[in-house]
C-alpha positions as CSV (number, residue, x, y, z in Angstrom):
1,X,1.2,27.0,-25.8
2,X,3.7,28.5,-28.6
3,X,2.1,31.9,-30.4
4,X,0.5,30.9,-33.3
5,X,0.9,32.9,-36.7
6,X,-1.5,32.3,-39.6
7,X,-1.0,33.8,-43.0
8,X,-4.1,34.7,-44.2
9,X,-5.6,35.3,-47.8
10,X,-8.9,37.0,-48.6
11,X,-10.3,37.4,-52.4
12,X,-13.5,36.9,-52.5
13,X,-14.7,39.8,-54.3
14,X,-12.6,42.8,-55.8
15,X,-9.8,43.2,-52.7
16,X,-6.3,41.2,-52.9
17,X,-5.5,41.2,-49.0
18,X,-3.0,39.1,-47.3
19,X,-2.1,39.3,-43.2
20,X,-0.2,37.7,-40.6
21,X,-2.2,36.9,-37.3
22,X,-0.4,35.8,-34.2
23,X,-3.1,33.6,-31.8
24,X,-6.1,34.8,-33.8
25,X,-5.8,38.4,-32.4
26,X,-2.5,40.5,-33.1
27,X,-2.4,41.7,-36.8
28,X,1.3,41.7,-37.0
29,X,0.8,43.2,-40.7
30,X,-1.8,43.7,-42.8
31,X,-2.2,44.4,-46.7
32,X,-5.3,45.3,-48.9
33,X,-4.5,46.0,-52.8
34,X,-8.2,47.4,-53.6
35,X,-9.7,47.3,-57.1
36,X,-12.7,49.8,-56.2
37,X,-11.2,52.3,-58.7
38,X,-11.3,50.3,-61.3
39,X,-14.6,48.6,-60.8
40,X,-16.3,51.6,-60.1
41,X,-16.0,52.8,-63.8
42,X,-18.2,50.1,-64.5
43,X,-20.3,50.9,-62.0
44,X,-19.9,47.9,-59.8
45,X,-17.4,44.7,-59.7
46,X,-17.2,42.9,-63.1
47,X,-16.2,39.1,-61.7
48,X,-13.5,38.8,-64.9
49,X,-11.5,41.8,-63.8
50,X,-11.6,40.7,-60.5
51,X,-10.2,37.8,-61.3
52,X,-7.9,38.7,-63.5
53,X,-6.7,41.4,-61.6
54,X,-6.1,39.5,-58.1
55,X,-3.9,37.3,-60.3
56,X,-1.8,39.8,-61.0
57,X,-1.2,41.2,-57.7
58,X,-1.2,38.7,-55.4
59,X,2.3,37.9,-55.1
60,X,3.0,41.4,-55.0
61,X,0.7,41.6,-51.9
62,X,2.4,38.7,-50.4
63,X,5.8,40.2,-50.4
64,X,4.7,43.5,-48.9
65,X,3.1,41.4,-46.0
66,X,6.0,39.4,-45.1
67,X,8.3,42.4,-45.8
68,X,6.1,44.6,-43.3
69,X,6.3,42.1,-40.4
70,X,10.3,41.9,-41.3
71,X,9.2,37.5,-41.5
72,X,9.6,34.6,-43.8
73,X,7.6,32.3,-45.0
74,X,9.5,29.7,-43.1
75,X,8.2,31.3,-39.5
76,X,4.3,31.2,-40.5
77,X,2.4,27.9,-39.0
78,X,-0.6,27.7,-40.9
79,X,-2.4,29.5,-44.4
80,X,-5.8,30.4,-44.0
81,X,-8.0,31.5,-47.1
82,X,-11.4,32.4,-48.0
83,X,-13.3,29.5,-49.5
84,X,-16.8,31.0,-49.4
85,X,-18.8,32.6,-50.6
86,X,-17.7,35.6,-53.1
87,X,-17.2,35.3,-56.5
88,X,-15.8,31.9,-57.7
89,X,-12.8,33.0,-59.7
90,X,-11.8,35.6,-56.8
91,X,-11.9,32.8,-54.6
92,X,-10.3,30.5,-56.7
93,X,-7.1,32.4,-57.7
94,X,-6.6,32.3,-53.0
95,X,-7.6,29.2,-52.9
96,X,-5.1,28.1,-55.4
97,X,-2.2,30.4,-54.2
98,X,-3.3,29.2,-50.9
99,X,-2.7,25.9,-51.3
100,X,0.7,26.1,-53.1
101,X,2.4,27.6,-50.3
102,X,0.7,25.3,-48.5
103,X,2.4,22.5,-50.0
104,X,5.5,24.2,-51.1
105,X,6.2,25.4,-47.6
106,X,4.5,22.2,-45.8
107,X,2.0,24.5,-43.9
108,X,-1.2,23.1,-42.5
109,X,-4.3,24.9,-44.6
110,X,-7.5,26.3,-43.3
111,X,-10.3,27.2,-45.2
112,X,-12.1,29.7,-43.6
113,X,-15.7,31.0,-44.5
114,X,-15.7,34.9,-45.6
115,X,-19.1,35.8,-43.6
116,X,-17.3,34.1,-40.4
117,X,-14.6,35.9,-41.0
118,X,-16.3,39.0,-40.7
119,X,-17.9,38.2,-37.4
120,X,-14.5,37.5,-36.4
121,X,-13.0,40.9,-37.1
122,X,-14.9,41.4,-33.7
123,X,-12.7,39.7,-31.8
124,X,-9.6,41.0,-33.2
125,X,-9.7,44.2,-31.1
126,X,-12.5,43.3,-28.6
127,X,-13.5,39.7,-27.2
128,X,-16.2,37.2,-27.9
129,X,-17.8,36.3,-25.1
130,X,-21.1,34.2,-25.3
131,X,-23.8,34.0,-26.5
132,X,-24.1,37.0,-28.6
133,X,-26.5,38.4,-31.2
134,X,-24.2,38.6,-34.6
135,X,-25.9,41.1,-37.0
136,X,-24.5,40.3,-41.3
137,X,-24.8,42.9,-43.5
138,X,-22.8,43.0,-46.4
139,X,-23.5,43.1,-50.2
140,X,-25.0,39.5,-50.2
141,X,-26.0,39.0,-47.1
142,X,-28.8,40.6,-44.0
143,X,-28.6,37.6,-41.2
144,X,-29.4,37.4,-37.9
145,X,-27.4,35.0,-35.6
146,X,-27.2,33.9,-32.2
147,X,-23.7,32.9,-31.9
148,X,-23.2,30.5,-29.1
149,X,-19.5,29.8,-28.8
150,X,-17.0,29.3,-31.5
151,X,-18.2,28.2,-34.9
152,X,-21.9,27.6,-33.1
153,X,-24.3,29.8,-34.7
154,X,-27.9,29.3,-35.0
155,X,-29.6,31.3,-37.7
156,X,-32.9,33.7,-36.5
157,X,-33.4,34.9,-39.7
158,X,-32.2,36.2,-43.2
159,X,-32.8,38.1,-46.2
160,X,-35.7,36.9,-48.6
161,X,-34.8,38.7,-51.4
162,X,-32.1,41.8,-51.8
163,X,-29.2,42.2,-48.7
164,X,-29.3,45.9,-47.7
165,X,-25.6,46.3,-49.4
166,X,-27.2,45.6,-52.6
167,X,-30.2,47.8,-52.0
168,X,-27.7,50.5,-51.1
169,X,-25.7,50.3,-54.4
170,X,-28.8,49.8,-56.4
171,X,-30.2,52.9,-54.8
172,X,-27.2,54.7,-55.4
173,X,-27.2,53.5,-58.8
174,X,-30.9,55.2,-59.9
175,X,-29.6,58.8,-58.0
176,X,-26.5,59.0,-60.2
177,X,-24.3,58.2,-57.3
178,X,-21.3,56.2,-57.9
179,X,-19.8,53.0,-56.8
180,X,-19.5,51.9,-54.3
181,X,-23.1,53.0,-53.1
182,X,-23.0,52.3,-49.5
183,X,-20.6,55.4,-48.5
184,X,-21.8,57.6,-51.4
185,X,-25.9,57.4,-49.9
186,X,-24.6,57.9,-46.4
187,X,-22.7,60.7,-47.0
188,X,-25.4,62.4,-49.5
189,X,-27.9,61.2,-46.6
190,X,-25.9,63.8,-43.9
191,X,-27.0,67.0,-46.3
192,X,-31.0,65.8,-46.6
193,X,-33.9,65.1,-45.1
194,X,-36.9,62.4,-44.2
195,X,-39.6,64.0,-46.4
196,X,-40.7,61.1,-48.7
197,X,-42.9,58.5,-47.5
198,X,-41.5,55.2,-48.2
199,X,-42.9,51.7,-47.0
200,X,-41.5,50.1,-44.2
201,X,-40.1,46.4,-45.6
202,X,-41.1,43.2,-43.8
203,X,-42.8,45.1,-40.6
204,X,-43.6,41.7,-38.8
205,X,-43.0,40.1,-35.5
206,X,-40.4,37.8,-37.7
207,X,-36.4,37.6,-37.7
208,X,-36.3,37.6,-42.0
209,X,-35.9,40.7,-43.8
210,X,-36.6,42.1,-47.1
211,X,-35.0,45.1,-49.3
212,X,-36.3,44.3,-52.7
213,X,-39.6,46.2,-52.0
214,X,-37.8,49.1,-50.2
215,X,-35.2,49.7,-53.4
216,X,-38.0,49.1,-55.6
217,X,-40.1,51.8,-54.1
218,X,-37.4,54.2,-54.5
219,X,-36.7,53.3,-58.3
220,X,-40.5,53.8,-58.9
221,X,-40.3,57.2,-57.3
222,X,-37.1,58.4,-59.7
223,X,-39.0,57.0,-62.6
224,X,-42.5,59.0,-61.9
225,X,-41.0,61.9,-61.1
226,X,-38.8,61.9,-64.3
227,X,-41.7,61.5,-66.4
228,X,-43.5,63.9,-64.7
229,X,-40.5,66.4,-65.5
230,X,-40.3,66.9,-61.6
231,X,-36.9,67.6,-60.1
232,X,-35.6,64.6,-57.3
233,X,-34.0,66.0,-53.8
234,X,-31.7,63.6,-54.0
235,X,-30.3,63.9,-50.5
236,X,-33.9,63.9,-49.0
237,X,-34.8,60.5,-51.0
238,X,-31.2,59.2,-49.2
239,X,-31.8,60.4,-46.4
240,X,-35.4,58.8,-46.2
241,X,-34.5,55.3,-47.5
242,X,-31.3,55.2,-45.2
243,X,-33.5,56.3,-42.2
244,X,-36.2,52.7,-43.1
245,X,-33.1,50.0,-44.5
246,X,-31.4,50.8,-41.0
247,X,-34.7,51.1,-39.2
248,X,-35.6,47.6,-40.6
249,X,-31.9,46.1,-38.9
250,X,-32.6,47.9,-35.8
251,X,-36.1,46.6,-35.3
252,X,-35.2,43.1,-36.0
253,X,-32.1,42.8,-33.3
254,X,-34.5,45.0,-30.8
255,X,-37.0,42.2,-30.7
256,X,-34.4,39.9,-30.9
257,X,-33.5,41.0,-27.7
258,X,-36.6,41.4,-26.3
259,X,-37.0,38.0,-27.4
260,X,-33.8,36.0,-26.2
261,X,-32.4,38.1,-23.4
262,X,-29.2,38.1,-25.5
263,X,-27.8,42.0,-24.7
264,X,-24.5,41.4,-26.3
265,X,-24.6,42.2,-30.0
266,X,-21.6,42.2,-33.2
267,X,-22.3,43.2,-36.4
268,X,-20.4,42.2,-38.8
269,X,-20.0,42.6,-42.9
270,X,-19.4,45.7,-44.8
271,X,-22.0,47.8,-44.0
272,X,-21.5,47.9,-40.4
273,X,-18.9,50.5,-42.1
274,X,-21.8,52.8,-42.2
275,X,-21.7,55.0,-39.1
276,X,-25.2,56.1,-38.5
277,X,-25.9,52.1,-38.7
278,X,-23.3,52.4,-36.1
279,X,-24.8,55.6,-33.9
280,X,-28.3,54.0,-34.0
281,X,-27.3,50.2,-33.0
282,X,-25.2,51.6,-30.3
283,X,-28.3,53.6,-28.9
284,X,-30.5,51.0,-29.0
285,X,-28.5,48.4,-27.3
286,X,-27.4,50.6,-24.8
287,X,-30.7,51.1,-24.1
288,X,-31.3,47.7,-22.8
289,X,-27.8,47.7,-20.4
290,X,-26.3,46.1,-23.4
291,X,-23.1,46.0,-25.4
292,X,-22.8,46.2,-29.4
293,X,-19.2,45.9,-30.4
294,X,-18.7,47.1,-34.2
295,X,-14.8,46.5,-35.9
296,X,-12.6,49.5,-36.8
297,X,-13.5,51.2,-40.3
298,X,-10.1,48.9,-41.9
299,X,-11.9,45.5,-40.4
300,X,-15.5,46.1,-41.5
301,X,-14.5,45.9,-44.9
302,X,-12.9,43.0,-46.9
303,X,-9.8,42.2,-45.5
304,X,-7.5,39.2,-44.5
305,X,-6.7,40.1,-40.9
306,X,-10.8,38.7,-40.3
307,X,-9.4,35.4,-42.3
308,X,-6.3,35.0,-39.6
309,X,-8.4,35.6,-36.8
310,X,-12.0,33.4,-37.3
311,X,-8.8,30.2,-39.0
312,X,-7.0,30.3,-35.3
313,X,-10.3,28.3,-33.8
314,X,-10.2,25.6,-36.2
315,X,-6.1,25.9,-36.2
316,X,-6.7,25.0,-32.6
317,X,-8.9,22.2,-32.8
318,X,-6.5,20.9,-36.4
319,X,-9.7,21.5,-38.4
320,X,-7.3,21.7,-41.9
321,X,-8.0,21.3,-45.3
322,X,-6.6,19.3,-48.0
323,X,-5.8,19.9,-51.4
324,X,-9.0,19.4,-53.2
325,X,-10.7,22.6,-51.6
326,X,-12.6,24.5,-53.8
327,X,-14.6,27.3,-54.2
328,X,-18.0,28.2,-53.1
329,X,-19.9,30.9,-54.5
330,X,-23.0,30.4,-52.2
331,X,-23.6,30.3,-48.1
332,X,-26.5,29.5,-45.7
333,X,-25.7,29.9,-42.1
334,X,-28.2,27.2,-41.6
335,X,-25.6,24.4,-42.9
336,X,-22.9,25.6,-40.1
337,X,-22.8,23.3,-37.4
């Protein structure tokens, strides 16, 4: 079979990202135009910007993708583009560009989902091999997947209320830290300690999980304190609810092994960027004779090279889209198969 190259376009949230995929594996080139910067003045992503803002670049970012594989448009087989979920004008301003090179170049299109893509990034620089345990944890999303082969998941369990991304930026948020939160609590975690008590959230024999308690115990503590005229050790309180959100993933995929035998685990989404998520997981599931593959720091966060590699299943089996795609803001793993 010829190589297959996808051009693949991710802009879900607040990065512009464009990349050229040969056979769902070899990132031939790979570009990320990020707003954080920007967004971070305001404290987190304002969905107008975004939008506004991946309108402007994103024939920019196309050029420097083509230009930095030395290829034309003319030697790509397929677009692939983030349909869901993310913000809807994010996705729409892909989704539209996607589809009109699509039809201007005759390419077959492929609308890929962005929390598959993420599980995908796993396979770009390791392999798949099933069944494996797929840990989510992004901004949106805490799930718990066993994924059987390609595009078979079946869901364990999920977040109730608040995703641990969103706990971490909320967290950040009442410490004075800035966006985004996830790397600013890790790193001020590094210089404190575990010395406040905090509760442990959804400590059951279940696969769901639960933040909203966890960040609303720290807020609480800021607040009392403050009124109290008592000073915060802010790395301590990082430290302490870093130690319980990442305690709360590890317990979950420990029993989950316990549970299904299953001693091949991903995890996937932006914060399996956080390293001591990383450390821990990797101690635990070695633990059981396991494996835990994690992606490289530039393929845990948003980017299109995870769009190129979960569209080259469906490329494979001419799962293509037509021209009334649309958007998606929302996602259940439930509704996959």
């Amino acid at each position: 079979m010829k190589d297959v190259v996808i051009l693949a376009i991710e802009s879900s949230c607040d990065e512009t990202s464009m990349a050229l995929v040969k056979n769902g594996k070899d990132v031939i080139s790979l570009v990320v135009n990020t707003q954080m910067f920007t967004h971070a003045e305001f404290g987190g992503v304002v969905p107008e910007i975004a939008s506004r803002m991946h309108t402007e670049s994103i024939l920019y970012v196309l050029d420097e993708t083509l230009k930095k594989a030395n290829m034309k448009m003319e030697d790509v087989d397929a677009i692939a583009v983030s349909a869901l979920p993310g913000l809807m004008g994010s996705l729409l301003v892909g989704i539209e560009f996607a589809k009109t090179l699509a039809y201007v170049y005759k390419k077959p299109l492929i609308a890929v989902n962005h929390l598959i893509g993420h599980i995908y990034a796993n396979n770009i620089e390791s392999k798949l091999e099933f069944p494996e345990l797929a840990l989510v944890v992004s901004g949106g999303h805490t799930e718990l997947l066993i994924m059987h082969d390609d595009y078979k998941f079946e869901k364990l369990g999920g977040t109730l209320d608040d995703a641990i991304g969103e706990a971490y930026d909320k967290v950040a948020r009442v410490l004075g830290l800035k966006y985004p939160g996830g790397p600013a609590i890790e790193k001020l975690a590094k210089e404190g300690e575990h010395t406040y008590n905090l509760a442990k959230p959804m400590d059951d024999r279940t696969y769901n999980f639960s933040y909203s308690g966890l960040k609303s115990n720290v807020i609480n503590i800021v607040h009392n304190e403050a009124q109290r005229g008592n000073e915060i050790r802010k790395a301590d309180l990082a430290r302490s609810f870093q130690d319980v959100a990442i305690d709360e993933l590890l317990r979950k995929v420990k029993l989950a092994i316990e549970q299904t035998g299953i001693k091949r685990v991903i995890v996937a989404g932006g914060v399996s960027a956080n390293q001591y998520l990383k450390e821990e997981m990797e101690k635990l599931v070695n633990s059981y004779g396991g494996v835990v593959h994690i992606p490289r720091l530039v393929y845990c966060t948003d980017n299109a090279a995870m769009i190129g590699a979960a569209a080259y299943p469906k490329f494979i089996k001419q799962e293509f889209a037509d021209f009334s795609l649309n958007a998606k803001s929302s996602f259940d793993f439930k509704n996959v198969n």
